[in-house]
C-alpha positions as CSV (number, residue, x, y, z in Angstrom):
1,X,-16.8,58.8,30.4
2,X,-17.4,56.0,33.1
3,X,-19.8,53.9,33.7
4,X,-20.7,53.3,37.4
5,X,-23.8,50.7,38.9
6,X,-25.1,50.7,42.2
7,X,-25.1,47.2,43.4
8,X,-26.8,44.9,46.1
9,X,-26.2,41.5,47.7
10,X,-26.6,39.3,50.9
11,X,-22.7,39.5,52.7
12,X,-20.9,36.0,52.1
13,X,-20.1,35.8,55.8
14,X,-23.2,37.2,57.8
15,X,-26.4,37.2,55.3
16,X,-26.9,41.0,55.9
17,X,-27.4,43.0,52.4
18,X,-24.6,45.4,51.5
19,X,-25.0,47.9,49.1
20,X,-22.2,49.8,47.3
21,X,-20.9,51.2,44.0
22,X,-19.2,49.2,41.5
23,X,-16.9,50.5,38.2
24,X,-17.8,48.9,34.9
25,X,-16.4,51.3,32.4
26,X,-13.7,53.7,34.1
27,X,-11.9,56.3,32.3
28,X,-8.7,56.4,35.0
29,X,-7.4,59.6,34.3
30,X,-10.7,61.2,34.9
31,X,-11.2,58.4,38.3
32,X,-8.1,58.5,39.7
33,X,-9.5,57.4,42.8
34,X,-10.1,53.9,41.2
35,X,-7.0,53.6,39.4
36,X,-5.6,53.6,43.2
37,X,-8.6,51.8,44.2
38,X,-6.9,48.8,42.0
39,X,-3.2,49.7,42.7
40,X,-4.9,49.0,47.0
41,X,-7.0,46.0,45.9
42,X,-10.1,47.6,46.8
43,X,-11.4,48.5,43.3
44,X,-15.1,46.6,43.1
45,X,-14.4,45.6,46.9
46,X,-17.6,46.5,49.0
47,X,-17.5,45.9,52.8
48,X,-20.1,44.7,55.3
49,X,-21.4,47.4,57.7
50,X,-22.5,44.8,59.6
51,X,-19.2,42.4,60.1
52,X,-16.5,44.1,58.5
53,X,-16.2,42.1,55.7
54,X,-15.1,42.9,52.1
55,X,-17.1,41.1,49.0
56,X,-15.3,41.3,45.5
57,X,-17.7,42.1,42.9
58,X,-16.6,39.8,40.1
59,X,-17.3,40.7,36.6
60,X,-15.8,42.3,33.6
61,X,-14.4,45.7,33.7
62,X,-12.7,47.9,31.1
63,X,-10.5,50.5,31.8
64,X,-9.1,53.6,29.9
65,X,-6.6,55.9,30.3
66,X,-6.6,58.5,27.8
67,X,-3.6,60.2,29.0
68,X,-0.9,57.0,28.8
69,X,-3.0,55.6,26.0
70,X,-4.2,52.5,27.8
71,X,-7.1,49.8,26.7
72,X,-7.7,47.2,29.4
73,X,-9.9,44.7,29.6
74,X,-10.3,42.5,32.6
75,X,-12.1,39.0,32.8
76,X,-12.8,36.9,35.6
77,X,-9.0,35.4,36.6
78,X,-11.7,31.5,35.3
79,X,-12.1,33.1,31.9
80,X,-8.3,32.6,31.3
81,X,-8.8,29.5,29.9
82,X,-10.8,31.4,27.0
83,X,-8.2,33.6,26.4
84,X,-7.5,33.3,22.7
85,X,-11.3,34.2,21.7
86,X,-11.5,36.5,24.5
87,X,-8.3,38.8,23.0
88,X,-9.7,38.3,19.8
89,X,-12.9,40.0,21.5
90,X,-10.7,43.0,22.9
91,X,-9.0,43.6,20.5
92,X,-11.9,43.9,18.1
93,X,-14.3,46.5,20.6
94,X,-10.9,48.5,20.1
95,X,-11.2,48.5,16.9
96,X,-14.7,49.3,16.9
97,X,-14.1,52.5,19.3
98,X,-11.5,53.7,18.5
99,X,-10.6,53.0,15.0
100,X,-13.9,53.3,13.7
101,X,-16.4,55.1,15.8
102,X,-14.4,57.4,17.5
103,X,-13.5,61.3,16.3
104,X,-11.0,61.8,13.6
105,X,-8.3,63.0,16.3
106,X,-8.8,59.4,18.8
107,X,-8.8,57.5,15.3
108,X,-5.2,59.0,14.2
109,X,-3.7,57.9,17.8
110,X,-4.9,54.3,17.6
111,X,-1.9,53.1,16.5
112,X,0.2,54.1,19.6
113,X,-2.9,52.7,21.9
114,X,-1.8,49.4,24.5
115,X,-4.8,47.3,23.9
116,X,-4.4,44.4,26.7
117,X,-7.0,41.8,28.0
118,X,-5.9,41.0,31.7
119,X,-7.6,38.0,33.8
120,X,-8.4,38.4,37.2
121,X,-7.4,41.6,39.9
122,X,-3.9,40.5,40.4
123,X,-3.4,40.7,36.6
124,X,-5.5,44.2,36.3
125,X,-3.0,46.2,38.9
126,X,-0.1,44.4,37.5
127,X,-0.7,46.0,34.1
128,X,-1.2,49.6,35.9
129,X,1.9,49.4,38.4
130,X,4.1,48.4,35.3
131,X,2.8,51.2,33.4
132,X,3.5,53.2,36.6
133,X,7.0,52.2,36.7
134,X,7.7,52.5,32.6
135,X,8.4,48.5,32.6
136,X,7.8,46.8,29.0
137,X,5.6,44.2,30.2
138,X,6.4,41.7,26.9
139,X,10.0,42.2,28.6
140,X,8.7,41.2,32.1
141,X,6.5,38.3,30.8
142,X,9.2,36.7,29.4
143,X,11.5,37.4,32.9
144,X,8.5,35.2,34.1
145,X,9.9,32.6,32.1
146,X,13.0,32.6,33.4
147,X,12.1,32.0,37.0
148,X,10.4,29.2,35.8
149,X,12.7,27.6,33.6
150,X,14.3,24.3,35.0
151,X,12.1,24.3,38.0
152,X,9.6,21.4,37.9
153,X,7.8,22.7,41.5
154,X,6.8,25.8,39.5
155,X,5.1,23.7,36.6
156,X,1.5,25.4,36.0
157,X,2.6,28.8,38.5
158,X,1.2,31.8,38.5
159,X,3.4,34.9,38.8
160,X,2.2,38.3,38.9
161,X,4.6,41.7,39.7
162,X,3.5,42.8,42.9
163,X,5.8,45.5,43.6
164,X,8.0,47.7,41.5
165,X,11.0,50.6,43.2
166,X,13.9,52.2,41.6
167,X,16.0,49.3,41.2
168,X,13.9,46.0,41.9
169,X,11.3,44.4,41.0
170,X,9.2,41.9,43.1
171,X,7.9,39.0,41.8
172,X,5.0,36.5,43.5
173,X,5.0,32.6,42.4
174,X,1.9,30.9,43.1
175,X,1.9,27.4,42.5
176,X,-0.9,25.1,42.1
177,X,-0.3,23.2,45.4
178,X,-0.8,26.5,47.4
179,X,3.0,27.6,47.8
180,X,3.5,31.1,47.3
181,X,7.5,32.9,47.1
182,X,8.5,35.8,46.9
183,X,11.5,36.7,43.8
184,X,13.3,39.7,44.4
185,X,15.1,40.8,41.0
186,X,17.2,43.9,40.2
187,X,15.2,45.9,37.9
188,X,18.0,45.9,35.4
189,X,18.5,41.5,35.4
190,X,14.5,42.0,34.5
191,X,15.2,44.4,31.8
192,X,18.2,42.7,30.3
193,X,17.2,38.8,31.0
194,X,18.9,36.8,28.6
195,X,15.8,34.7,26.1
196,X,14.6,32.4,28.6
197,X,16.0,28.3,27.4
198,X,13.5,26.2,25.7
199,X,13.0,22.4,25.4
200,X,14.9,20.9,22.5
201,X,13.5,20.9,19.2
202,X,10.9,24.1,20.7
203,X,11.0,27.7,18.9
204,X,12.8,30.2,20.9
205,X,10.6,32.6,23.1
206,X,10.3,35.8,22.1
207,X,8.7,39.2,22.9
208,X,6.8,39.0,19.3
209,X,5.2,35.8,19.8
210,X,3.4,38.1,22.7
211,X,2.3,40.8,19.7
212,X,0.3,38.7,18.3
213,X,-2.7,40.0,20.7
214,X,-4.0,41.8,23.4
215,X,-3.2,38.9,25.8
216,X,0.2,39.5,26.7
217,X,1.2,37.1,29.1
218,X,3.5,34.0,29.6
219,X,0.6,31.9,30.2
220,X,-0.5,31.9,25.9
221,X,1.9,29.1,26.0
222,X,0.8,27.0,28.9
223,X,-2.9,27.4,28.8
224,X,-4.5,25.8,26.2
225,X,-7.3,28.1,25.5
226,X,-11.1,26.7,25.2
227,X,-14.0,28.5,23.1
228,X,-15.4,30.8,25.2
229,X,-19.0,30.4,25.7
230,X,-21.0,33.7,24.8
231,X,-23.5,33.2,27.8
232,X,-21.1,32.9,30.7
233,X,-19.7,36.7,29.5
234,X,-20.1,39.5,27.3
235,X,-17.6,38.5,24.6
236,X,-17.3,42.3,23.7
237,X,-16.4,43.9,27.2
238,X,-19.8,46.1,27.0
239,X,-20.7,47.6,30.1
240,X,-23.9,45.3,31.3
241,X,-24.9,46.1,35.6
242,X,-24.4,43.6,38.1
243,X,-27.6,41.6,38.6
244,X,-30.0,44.0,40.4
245,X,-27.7,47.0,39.6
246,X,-28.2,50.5,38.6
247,X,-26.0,51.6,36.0
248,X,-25.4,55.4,35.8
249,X,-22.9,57.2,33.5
250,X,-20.4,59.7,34.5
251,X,-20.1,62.4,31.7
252,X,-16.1,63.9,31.7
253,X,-16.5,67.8,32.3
C-alpha cells in the first residue's frame, strides 16, 4: 500500500499556486515510477506551470520494497543532527510493523529486512542505486572514510554515491566551503578498501560499529547527534499530509 497527498503552494520564484501529488508512504515495487522518480531527482519535485520551475516538497517519506526487502526512512537532510533518536525511531515503527503487527508470513522474514533511516534526497537515491548495483553500503560508508582520511580540506564533507557501472563507482565530495569533486574508484578498490587509518589511541573503524542501527552512515562518528524535538517531525515516520494536503491511499491489487 501507498500513501499519496495532493498538495498546494505559492511557487518560490513567481507567487503562482502549483498544485501536484506528493508520496508519503510508497511501496516501490508496486510504484515503480517513483522509485525512478528518486533514482531522476524528481521524486516529491512539483513544477511551476507558470515559470517552469521545480519546488521540492520537503518532508518525511518512507519507502518499502517488499521484493528486495527494503525499510527506508527519509528525514529532512537538517534532521541529521537528530540522528541517533531518529534511528532509534526507525527502527522501532519496524518493529511495530513488521515484527509485531504484521501477518505471520511478513513477521518470519523480518530478520532478513534492511531497516535504514536516510537524511535528505541525495542520501534516499544513494541507498536505492546501491541496492540497484548489489553494493554493501556498510562497505561503501567506510570507503567514504578513506577518501577522507589525511585530508584536512575535506574535514565536515559530505559524500554521497552518485553513480554506480560495472566496474566503478562515483563518488561526490561536498565540502562545507562549497567545493564539490568528483572520486572516480574501481568498484573492486571500493569493495576491498583496506580499514580506513584512525587517529592514535582511536578504536579501529569497522563495518559493525555501523550495525548498531538503522543509520548507516560515516557521518555517526562526526555528527554529534542532538535530541530530536517531537514537534519539528513525526518521530515515528507516520504518514501525516503536507499542510493543506489531501492524503489518499493506494490499495495493492
Amino acid at each position: 500500500m501507498s500513501t499519496l497527498a495532493n498538495v498546494s503552494f505559492d511557487c518560490p520564484s513567481c507567487g503562482a499556486r502549483v498544485h501536484g501529488e506528493i508520496g508519503l508512504v510508497v511501496q516501490l515495487n508496486k510504484r515503480r515510477d517513483l522509485a525512478q522518480a528518486v533514482r531522476d531527482r524528481t521524486f516529491n519535485v512539483l513544477p511551476c506551470a507558470n515559470c517552469g520551475g521545480r519546488t521540492e516538497v520537503v518532508r518525511t517519506v518512507c519507502l518499502t520494497d517488499f521484493e528486495r526487502r527494503l525499510w527506508l526512512v527519509v528525514y529532512p537532510a537538517w534532521a541529521e543532527a537528530h540522528w541517533r533518536d531518529l534511528a532509534g525511531a526507525v527502527a522501532r515503527g519496524f518493529q511495530r510493523n513488521m515484527e509485531v503487527a504484521a501477518p505471520t508470513f511478513l513477521r518470519e522474514q523480518a530478520a532478513s529486512w534492511q531497516v535504514r533511516v536516510a537524511f535528505g534526497p541525495e542520501a534516499m537515491r544513494e541507498k536505492l542505486i546501491l541496492g540497484d548495483a548489489g553494493l554493501d553500503d556498510h562497505v561503501v560508508e567506510l570507503a567514504k572514510l578513506t577518501l577522507l582520511a589525511g585530508r584536512v580540506d575535506r574535514i565536515g564533507a559530505t559524500v554521497f554515491v552518485t553513480e554506480v557501472a560495472d566496474d566503478h563507482v562515483v563518488f561526490r565530495v561536498s565540502t562545507p566551503s562549497g567545493r564539490v569533486e568528483e572520486v572516480d574508484l574501481a568498484r573492486a578498490a571500493v569493495r576491498d578498501a583496506p580499514p580506513p587509518p584512525t587517529a592514535m589511541g582511536a578504536a579501529a573503524w569497522s563495518a559493525t560499529d555501523l550495525e548498531v542501527d538503522p543509520f548507516v552512515s560515516f557521518r555517526r562518528w562526526f555528527v554529534v547527534p542532538r535530541a530530536a524535538d517531537p514537534l519539528a517531525f513525526d518521530l515515528e515516520g507516520k504518514a501525516y499530509a503536507h499542510a493543506g494536503g489531501n492524503p489518499r491511499l493506494e490499495w495493492d491489487d
